[in-house]
C-alpha positions in Angstrom: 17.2 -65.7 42.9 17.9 -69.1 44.2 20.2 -71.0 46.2 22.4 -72.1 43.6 22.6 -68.8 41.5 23.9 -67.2 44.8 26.3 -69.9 45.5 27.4 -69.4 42.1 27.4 -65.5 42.3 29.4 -65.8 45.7 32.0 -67.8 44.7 32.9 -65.2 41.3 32.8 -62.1 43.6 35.0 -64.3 45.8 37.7 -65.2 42.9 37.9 -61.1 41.6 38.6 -60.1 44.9 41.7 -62.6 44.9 42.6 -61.5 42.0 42.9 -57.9 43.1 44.5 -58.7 46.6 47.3 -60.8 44.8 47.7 -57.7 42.4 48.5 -55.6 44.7 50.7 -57.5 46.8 52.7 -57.6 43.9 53.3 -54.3 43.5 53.8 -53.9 47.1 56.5 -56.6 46.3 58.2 -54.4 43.5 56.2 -55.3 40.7 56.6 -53.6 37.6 59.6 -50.8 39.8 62.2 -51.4 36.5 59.7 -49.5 34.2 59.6 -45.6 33.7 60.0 -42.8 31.2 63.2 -43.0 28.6 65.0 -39.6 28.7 65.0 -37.3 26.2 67.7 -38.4 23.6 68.9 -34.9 22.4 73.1 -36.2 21.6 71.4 -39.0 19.5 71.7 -37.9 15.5 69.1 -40.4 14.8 66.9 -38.6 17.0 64.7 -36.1 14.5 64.7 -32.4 16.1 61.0 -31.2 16.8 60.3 -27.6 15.7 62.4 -26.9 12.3 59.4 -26.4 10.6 59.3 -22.9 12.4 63.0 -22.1 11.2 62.3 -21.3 8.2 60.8 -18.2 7.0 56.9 -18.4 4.7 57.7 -16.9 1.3 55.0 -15.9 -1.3 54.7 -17.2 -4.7 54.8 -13.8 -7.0 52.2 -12.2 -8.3 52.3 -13.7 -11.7 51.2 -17.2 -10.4 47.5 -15.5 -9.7 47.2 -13.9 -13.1 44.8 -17.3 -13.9 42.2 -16.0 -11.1 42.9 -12.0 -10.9 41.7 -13.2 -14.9 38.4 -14.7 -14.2 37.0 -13.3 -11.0 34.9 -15.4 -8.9 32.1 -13.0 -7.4 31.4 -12.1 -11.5 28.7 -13.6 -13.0 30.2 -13.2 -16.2 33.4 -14.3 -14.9 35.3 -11.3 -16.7 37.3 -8.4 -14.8 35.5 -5.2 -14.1 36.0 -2.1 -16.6 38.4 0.5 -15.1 38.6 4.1 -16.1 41.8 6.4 -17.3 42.3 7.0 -13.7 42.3 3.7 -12.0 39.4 3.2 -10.1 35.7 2.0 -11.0 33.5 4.5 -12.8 30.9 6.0 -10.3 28.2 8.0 -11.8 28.3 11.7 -11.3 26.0 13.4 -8.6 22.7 14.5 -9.6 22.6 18.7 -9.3 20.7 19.9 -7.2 17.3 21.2 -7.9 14.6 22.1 -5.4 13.0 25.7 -4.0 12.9 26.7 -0.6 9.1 27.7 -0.1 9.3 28.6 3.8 11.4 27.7 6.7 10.3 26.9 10.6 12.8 28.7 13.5 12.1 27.4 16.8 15.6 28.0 19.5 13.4 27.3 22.4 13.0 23.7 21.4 15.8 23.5 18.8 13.7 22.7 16.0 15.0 23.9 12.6 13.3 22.9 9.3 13.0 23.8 5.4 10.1 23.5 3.5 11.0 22.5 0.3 9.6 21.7 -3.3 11.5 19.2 -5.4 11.5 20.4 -9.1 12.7 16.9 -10.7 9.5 14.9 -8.9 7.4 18.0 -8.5 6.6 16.6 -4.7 6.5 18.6 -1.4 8.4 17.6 1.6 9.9 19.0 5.1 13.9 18.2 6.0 15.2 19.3 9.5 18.9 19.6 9.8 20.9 16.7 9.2 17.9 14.9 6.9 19.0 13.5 3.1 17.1 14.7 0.0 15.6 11.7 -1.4 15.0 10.1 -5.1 18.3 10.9 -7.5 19.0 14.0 -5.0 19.7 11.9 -2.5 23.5 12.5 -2.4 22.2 16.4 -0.9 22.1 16.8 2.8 20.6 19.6 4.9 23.4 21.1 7.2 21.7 24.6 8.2 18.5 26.5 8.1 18.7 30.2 7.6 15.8 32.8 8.3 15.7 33.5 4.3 17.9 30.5 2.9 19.2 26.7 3.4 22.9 25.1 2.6 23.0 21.6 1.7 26.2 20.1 1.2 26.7 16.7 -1.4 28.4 13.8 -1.0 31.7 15.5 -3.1 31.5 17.9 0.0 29.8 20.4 -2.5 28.1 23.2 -0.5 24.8 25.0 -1.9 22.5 27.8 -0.7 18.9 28.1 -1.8 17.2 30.9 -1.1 13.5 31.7 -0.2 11.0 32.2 -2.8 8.4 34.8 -1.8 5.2 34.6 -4.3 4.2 37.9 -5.3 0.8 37.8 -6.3 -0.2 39.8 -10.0 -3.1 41.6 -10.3 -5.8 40.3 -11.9 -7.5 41.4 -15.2 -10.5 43.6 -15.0 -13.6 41.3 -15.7 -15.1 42.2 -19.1 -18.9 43.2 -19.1 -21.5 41.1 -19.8 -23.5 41.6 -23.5 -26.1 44.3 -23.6 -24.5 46.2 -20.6 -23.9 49.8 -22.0 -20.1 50.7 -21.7 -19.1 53.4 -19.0 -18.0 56.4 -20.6 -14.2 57.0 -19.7 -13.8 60.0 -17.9 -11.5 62.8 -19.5 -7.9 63.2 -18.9 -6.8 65.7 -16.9 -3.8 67.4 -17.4 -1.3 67.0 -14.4 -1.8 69.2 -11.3 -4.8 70.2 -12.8 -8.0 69.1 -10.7 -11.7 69.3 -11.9 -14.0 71.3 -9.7 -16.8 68.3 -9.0 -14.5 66.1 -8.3 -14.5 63.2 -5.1 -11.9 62.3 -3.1 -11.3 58.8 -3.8 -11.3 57.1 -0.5 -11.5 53.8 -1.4 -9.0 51.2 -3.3 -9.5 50.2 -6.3 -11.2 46.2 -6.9 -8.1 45.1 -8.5 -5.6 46.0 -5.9 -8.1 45.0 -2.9 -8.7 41.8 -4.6 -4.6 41.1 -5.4 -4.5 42.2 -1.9 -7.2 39.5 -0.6 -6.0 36.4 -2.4 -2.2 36.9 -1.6 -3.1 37.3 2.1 -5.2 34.0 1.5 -2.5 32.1 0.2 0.2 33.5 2.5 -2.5 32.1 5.9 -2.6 28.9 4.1 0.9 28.8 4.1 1.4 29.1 7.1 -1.7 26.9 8.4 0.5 24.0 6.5 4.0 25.1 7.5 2.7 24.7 11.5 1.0 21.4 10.6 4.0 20.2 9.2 6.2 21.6 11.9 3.5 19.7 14.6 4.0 16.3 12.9 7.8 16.0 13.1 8.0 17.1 16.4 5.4 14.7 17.9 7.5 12.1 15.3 10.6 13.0 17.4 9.1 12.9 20.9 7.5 9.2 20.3 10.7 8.0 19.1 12.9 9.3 22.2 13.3 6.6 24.5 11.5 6.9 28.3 13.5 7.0 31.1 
């Protein structure tokens, strides 16, 4: 910056700083003392009254002035009221009955695990509810409440209660085998009359094939059973331990 400019920039400073002395000896010297807030003019009847809006109480229009809209809905598609039925409300679609067998159930009070084994007729599909678990599919509305040592209640969503009971799979004996081409038939022995024993005969001491074999494959079957049921029983508790939060 040069001379001049500062001259120039000297003298401007100079003349605001005037300007603000001489404004403030004027209000020292009573400058500007006859203005100040008009009072409230209440006695004035030109004056308008704030707050009559509140006076007055909100009425409704009646209910005839929305028969346009209650008419054409707006969250239809179709625009166009919903069907009612005879008694008023909407037409919900009745519960689906309830149709599954209790195959086996899982009692544990140490660890307060209680669960059904169950087969769902409609969808012919395995599954394992504990207490408290929905049915799924269209049975869905059914709800485990309690697990018995031979049964399980369910209860719907109309607060319907149902008990199934356990089905125990006898198993039939099988058909003797019939013998192969060429092989001569056994003669069958006579008929004795009852309480009448023949002289050469054997104490039978061993069971006959058909019973020891009925025998065999139900005992099978039940040890698979229960192979599964503990399987099953394993994988929802190590489910429910994973999803308990750590402390």
């Amino acid at each position: 910056m040069n001379v001049q400019a500062a001259r120039v920039t000297t003298k401007v400073l100079a003349g605001v700083c005037g300007a603000l002395l001489l404004l403030v000896i004027a209000q020292y010297a009573g400058l500007g003392r006859g203005y100040r807030w008009a009072a409230d003019a209440e006695g004035d009847p030109g004056h308008p009254v704030v707050g009559t809006i509140d006076s007055k109480p909100v009425s409704l229009p009646p209910a005839t002035a929305f028969a346009a809209i209650d008419a054409r809905p707006l969250f239809n598609e179709d625009r166009k009221p919903t069907p009612l039925d005879a008694s008023g409300g909407e037409a919900a679609p009745p519960p689906s009955p309830l149709n599954v067998a209790l195959t086996g159930v899982i009692l544990d009070d140490r660890n307060h695990v209680r669960i059904a084994m169950l087969q769902d007729k409609t969808r012919n599909q395995a599954m394992a509810l504990k207490v408290g678990m929905p049915l799924e599919g269209d049975q869905a509305s059914w709800t485990l409440i309690e697990v018995r040592p031979r049964g399980a209640v369910f209860r719907s969503a109309a607060n319907e209660t149902t008990e199934v009971e356990l089905e125990i799979a006898v198993g039939s004996p099988t058909a003797p085998r019939p013998a192969k081409p060429g092989t001569p038939a056994k003669p069958a022995a006579p008929v004795q009359p009852p309480g009448r024993v023949p002289p050469n005969a054997q104490p039978n001491t061993q069971p006959a094939a058909t019973g020891a074999d009925a025998n065999a494959d139900l005992a099978r079957r039940i040890e698979e059973r229960r192979k599964q049921m503990r399987e099953d029983a394993e994988r929802l508790r190590t489910g429910e331990k994973t999803e308990q939060p750590k402390k």
